[in-house]
C-alpha positions in Angstrom: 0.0 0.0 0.0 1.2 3.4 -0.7 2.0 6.2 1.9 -1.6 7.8 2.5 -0.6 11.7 2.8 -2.7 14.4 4.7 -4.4 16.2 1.5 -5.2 13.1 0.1 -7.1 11.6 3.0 -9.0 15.6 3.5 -10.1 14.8 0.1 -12.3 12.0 1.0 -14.0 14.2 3.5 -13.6 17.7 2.5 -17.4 17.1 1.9 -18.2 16.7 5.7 -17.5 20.1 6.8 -21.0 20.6 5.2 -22.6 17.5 7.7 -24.4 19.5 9.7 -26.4 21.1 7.4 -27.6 17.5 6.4 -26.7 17.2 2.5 -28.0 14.1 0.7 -26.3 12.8 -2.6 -25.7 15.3 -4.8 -26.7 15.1 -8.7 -22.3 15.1 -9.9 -21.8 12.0 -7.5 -24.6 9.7 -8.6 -23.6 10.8 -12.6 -19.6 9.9 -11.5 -21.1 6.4 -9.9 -22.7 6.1 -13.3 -20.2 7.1 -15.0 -17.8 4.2 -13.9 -19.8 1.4 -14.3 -20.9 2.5 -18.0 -17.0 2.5 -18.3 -16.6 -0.7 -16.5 -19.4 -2.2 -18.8 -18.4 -1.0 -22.2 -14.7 -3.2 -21.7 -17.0 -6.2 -22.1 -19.9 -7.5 -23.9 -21.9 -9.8 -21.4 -22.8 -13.1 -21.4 -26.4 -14.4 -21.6 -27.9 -14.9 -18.7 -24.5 -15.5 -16.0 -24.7 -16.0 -12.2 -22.0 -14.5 -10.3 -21.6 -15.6 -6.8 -20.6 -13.1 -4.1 -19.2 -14.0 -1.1 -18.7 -11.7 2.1 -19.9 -11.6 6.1 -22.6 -8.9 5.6 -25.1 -8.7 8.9 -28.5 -7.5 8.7 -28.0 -4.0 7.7 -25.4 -4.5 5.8 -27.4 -7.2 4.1 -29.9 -4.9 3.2 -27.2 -2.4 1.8 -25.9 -5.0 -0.4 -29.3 -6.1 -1.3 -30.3 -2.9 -3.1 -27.0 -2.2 -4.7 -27.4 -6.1 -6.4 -30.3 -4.8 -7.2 -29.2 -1.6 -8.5 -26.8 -3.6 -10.9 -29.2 -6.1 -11.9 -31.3 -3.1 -13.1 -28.5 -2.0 -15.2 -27.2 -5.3 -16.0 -30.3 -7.8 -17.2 -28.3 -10.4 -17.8 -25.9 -10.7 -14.9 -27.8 -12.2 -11.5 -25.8 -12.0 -8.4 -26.1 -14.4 -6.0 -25.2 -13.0 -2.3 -23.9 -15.2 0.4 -23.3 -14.2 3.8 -20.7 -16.8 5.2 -21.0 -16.2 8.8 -22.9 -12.6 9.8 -20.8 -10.0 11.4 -17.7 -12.0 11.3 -14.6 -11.9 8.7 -12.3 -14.0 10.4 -14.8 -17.3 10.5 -15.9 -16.5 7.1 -12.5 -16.0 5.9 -12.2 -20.3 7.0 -15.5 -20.9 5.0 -14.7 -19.1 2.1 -11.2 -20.5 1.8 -12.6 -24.0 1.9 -15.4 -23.3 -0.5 -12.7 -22.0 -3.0 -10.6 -25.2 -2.5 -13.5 -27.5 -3.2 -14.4 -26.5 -5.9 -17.1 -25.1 -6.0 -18.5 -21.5 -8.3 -16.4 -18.7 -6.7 -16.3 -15.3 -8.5 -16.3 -12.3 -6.2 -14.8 -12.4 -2.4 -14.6 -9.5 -0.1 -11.3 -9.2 2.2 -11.3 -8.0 5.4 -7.2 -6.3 5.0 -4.5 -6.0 2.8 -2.9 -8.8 4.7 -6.0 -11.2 3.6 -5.5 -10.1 0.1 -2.1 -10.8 -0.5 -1.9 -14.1 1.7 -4.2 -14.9 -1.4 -2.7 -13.4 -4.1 0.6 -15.3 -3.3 -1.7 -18.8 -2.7 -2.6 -18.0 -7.0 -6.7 -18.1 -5.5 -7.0 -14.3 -6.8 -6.8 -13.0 -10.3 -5.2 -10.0 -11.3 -7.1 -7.1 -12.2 -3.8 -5.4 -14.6 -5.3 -6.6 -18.2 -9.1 -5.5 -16.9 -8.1 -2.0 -15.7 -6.1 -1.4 -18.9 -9.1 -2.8 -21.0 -11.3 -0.5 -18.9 -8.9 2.4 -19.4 -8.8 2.4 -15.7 -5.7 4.0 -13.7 -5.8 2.3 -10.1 -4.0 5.0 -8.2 -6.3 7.5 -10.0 -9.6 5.8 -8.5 -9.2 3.9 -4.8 -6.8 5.1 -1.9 -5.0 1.6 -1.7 -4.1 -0.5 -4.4 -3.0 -4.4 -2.6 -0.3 -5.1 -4.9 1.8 -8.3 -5.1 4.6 -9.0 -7.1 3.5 -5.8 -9.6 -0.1 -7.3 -10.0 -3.3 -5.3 -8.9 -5.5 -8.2 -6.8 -8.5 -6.1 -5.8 -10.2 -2.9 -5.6 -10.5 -0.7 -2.3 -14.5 -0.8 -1.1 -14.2 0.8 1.7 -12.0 3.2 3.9 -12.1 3.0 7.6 -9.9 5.7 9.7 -9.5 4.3 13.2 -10.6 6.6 16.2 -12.2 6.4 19.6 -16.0 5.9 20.4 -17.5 7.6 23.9 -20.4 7.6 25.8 -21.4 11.3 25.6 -23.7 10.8 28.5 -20.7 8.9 30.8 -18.5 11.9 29.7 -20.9 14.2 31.5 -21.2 12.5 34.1 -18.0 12.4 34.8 -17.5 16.0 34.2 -14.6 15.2 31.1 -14.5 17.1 27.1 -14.2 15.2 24.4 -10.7 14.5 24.1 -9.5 15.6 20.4 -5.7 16.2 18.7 -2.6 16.1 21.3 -4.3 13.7 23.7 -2.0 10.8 24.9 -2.5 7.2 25.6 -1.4 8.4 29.3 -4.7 10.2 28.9 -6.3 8.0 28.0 -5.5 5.5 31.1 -6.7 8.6 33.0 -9.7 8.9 31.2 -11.0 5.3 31.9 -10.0 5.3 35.2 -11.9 8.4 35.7 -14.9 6.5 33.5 -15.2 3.6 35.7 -18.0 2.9 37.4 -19.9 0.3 39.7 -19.3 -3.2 40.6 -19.9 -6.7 39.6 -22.8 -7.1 36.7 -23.4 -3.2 36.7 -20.3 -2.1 36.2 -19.5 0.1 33.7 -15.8 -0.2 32.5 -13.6 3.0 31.2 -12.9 1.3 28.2 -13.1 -2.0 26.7 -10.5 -3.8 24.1 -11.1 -6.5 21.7 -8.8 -9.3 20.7 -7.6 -8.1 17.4 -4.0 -7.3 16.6 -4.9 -3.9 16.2 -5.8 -3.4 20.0 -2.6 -4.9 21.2 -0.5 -2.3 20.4 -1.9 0.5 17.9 1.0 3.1 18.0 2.8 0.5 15.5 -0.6 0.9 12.9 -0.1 4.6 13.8 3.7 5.7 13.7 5.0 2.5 11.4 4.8 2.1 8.0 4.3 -1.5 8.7 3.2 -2.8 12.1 5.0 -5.8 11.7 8.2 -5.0 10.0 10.8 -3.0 9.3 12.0 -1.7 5.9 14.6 -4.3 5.4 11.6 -6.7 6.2 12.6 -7.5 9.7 10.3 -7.9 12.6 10.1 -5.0 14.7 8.3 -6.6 18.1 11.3 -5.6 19.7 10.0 -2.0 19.1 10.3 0.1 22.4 6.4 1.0 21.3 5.7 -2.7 22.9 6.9 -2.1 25.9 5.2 0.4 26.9 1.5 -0.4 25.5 2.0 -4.3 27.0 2.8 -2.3 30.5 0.0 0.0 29.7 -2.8 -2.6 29.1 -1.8 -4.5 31.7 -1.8 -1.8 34.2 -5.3 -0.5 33.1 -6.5 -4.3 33.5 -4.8 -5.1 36.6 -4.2 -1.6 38.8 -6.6 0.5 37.3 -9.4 -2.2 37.0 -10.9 0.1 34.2 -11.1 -2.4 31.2 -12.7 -5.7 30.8 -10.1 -9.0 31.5 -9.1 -10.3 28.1 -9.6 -13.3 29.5 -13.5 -12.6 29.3 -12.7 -10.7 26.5 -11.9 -14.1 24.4 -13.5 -16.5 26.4 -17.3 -15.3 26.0 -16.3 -14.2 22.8 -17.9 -10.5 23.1 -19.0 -8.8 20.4 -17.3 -5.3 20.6 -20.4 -2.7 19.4 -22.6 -4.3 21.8 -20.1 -3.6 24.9 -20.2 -0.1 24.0 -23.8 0.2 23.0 -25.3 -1.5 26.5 -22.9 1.0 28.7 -20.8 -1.8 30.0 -18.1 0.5 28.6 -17.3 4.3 27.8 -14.7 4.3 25.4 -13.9 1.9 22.3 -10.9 2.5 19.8 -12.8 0.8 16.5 -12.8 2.7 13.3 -15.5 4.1 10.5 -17.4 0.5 10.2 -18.6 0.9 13.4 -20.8 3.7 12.5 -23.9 1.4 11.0 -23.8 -0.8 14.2 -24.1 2.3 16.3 -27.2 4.0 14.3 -28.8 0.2 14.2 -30.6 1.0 17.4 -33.3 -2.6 16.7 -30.0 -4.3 16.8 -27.8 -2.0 19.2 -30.7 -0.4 21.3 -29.2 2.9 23.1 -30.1 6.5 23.6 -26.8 7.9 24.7 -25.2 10.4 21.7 -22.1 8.6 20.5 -19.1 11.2 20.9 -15.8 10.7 18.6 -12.0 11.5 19.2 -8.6 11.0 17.5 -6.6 8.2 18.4 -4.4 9.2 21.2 -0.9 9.8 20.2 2.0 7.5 21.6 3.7 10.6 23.6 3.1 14.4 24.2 6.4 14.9 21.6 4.6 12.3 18.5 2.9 14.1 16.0 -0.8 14.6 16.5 -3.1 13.4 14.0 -1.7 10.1 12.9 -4.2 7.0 12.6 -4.6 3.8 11.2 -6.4 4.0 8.2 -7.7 0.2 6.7 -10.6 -0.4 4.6 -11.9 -3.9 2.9 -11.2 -4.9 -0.9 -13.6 -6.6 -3.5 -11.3 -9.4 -5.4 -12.2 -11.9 -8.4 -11.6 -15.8 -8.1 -8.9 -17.1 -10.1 -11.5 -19.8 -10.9 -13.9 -17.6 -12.0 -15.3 -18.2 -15.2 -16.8 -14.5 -15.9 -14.1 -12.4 -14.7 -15.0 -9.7 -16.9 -18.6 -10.1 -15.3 -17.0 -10.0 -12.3 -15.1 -7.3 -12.3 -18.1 -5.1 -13.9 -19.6 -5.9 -10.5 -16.8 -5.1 -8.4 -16.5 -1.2 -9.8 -19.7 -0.8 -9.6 -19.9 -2.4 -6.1 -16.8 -0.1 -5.5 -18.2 3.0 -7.3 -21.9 3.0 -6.5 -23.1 5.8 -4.1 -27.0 5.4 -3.3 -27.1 2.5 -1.2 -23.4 2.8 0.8 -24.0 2.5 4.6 -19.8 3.1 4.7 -17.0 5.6 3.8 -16.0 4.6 0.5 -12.0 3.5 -0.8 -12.7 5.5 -4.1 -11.7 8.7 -4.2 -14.3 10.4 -6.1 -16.9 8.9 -3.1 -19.5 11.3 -1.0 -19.1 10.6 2.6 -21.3 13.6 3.0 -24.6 11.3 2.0 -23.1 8.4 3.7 -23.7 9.8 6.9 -26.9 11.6 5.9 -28.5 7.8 4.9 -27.1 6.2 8.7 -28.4 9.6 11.0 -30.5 11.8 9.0 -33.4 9.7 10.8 -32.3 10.5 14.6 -29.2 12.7 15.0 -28.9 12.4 18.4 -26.8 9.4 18.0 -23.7 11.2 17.2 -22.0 14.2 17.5 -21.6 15.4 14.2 -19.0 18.0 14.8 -16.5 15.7 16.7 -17.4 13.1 13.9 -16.5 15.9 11.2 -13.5 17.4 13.2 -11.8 13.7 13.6 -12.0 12.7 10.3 -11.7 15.3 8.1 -9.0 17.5 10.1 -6.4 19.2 8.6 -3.9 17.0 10.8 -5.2 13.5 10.0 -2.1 11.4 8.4 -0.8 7.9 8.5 2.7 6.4 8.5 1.4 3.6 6.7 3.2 3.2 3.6 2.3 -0.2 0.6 6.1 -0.2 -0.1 6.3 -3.3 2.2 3.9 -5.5 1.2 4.7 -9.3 1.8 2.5 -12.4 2.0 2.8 -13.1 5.5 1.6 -10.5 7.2 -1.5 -12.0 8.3 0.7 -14.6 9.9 2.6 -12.0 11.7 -0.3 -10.4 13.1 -1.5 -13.9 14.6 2.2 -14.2 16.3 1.7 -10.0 17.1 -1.5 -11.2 19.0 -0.5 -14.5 20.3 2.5 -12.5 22.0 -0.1 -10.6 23.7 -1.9 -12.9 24.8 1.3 -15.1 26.5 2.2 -11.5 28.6 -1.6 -10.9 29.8 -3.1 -14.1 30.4 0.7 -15.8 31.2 2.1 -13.2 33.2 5.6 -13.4 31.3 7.2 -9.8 30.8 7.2 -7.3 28.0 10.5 -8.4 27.2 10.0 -12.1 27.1 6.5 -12.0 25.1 8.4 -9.4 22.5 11.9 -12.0 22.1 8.9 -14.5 21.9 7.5 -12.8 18.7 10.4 -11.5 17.2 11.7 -15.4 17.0 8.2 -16.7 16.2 8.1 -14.3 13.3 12.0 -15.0 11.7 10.2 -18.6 11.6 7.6 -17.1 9.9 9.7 -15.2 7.7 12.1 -17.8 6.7 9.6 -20.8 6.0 8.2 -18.0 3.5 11.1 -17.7 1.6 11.5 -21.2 1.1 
């Protein structure tokens, strides 16, 4: 993935400055939409009467998303039907299993989604993806020029960006009250944010209300590397970087908040009921959640999420009062073609459409020409007293935002390392060994990793 830079990320929001006046889709963004797929479906003639399957995790409302823009395409498309299978609801990394199997048996593939970059290479470099190159250049199509990351592997294109997800922090506006605390925004630390969940905490046993809760992903176990790195798992000579000082002191961190501070859920419970992160935050049993953008439908799905509270939103906290402010983690989820696929021009006509398309988008979009400003009209126009619009609008679309992250180290591993990055986490919380054992621990684990990959 390529170095996201601070204009370029303000120009898939400039159009939120304008949020509170409640926009909807304007007339230039549904004729760009349009625009693409006509290109997209002039490189082809289609086939009579083709079903393309589409595989992905998609709950309820995003279901019903996906439902319309099928639709949509259908409409546009007569003789393309899309079948839509949901693997397993609400969760990429159990239908990442099923999907894998299903492509190994045999069985019709033609369109997957991918939950990271990591995901996509893994399968790039397994030869179960096909490269886009000879579409885009049929389509006249310049990558770079349309979606904000472009997974590459070995100087192939493997699939298109759908959507963009800057990472932040979620609060309980009502807890925040309460306790007599501003919404934190650009400058504050992970120090303050300790203090902030302690100072969140409330109750005991069943009704207590934790400062903050963290899930089990790698992304939670120590995010100043997605922030500050340009890879969170290696360096640019492609060697792990778990020995990164960064380690120490979020491992210490955690642990303190779990074990001192009491102010965060046990990642024991954590894994072992297997909690589902939006509803922890939703049903008060916490105040704070780092998550990113694809939280937002969960939080406005009140039949599925049921709260009153108005959902405040801040900057991730930088790693030290001398880091710069504004840097995230930006990620996003990619739309890629079977290698097995026997329409792949089919295929990818749906995929930049499914990539392109405006009116039925519940989330911030990976092309660059796409208005977030409607996106967040279509989840709150109904009841905006779910979120706080201007701390929405000022966290993502600040002149400050950046990321580190940079696609010149892409490898095929990396969803390996993150699994090592996570088991190492789990050996210093629920094992008790220290920082500096759990990070030799990964730093070996991953030069295993490393070298059976070059074999």
């Amino acid at each position: 993935m390529r170095k996201i830079q601070t204009t370029l990320l303000a120009s898939v929001f400039m159009s939120m400055s304008v949020l509170s006046a409640c926009g909807s889709t304007g007339d230039n963004a549904g004729q760009s939409s349009s625009t693409a797929a006509s290109s997209a479906a002039s490189s082809s003639k289609p086939a009579q009467n083709i079903t393309l399957k589409y595989y992905n995790w998609d709950n309820d409302v995003q279901a019903a998303s996906t439902k319309k823009l099928i639709e949509n395409f259908q409409t546009k498309n007569p003789n393309i039907k899309i079948e839509h299978i949901s693997l397993v609801p609400n969760n990429s990394v159990e239908s990442l299993k099923k999907m894998d199997v299903t492509m190994s048996s045999g069985e019709q593939v033609d369109i997957v989604l991918l939950p990271n970059i990591e995901e996509v290479t893994a399968r790039a470099a397994q030869g179960v993806l096909a490269p886009l190159d000879d579409l885009y250049q049929k389509d006249n199509v310049k990558a770079e020029d349309e979606y904000y990351i472009n997974p590459k592997f070995k100087g192939k294109y493997y699939a298109t960006m759908n959507t963009s997800s800057d990472w932040f922090v979620v609060l309980n506006s009502d807890a925040l009250k309460e306790a007599n605390l501003p919404v934190p925004t650009f400058g504050w630390t992970w120090d303050d944010f300790r203090d902030y969940a302690k100072k969140l905490t409330k109750g005991d046993g069943n009704d207590k209300r934790y400062g903050a809760y963290f899930h089990s992903w790698g992304e939670y176990t120590n995010p100043i590397v997605y922030t500050d790195k340009k890879n969170p798992y290696l360096t640019a000579e492609l060697k792990p970087q778990f020995d990164d000082p960064s380690f120490n002191y979020y491992f210490n961190l955690r642990r303190a908040m779990e074990k001192d501070d009491k102010s965060v859920k046990p990642l024991s419970d954590v894994i072992g009921a297997k909690l589902n992160y939006t509803n922890e935050f939703a049903t008060g049993k916490a105040a704070m959640l780092m998550s990113a953008t694809f939280i937002l439908p969960n939080i406005a799905d009140t039949a599925k999420y049921p709260h009153t509270f108005k959902t405040a939103v801040a900057p991730l906290p930088r790693s030290s009062k001398d880091a710069p402010t504004g840097l995230t983690n930006i990620g996003g989820n990619y739309s890629a073609i079977a290698a097995t696929s026997k329409y792949k021009e089919q295929a990818y006509q749906f995929i930049r459409y499914m990539t392109t398309e405006q009116d039925a988008r519940i989330e911030l979009s990976g092309w660059k020409k796409g208005d977030s400003k409607s996106v967040i009209e279509r989840l709150y126009g109904a009841n905006k007293d779910l979120i706080d619009i201007p701390s929405l609008t000022l966290t993502l679309n600040d002149k400050q935002v950046k990321t580190s992250f940079s696609s010149e180290i892409a490898v095929s591993y990396g969803a390996q390392l993150k699994k090592v990055m996570e088991n190492g986490f789990s050996k210093y919380m629920l094992d008790g060994v220290s920082a500096e054992d759990a990070q030799k621990w990964m730093v070996d684990e991953a030069d295993k990793v490393i070298k059976q990959s070059a074999k």
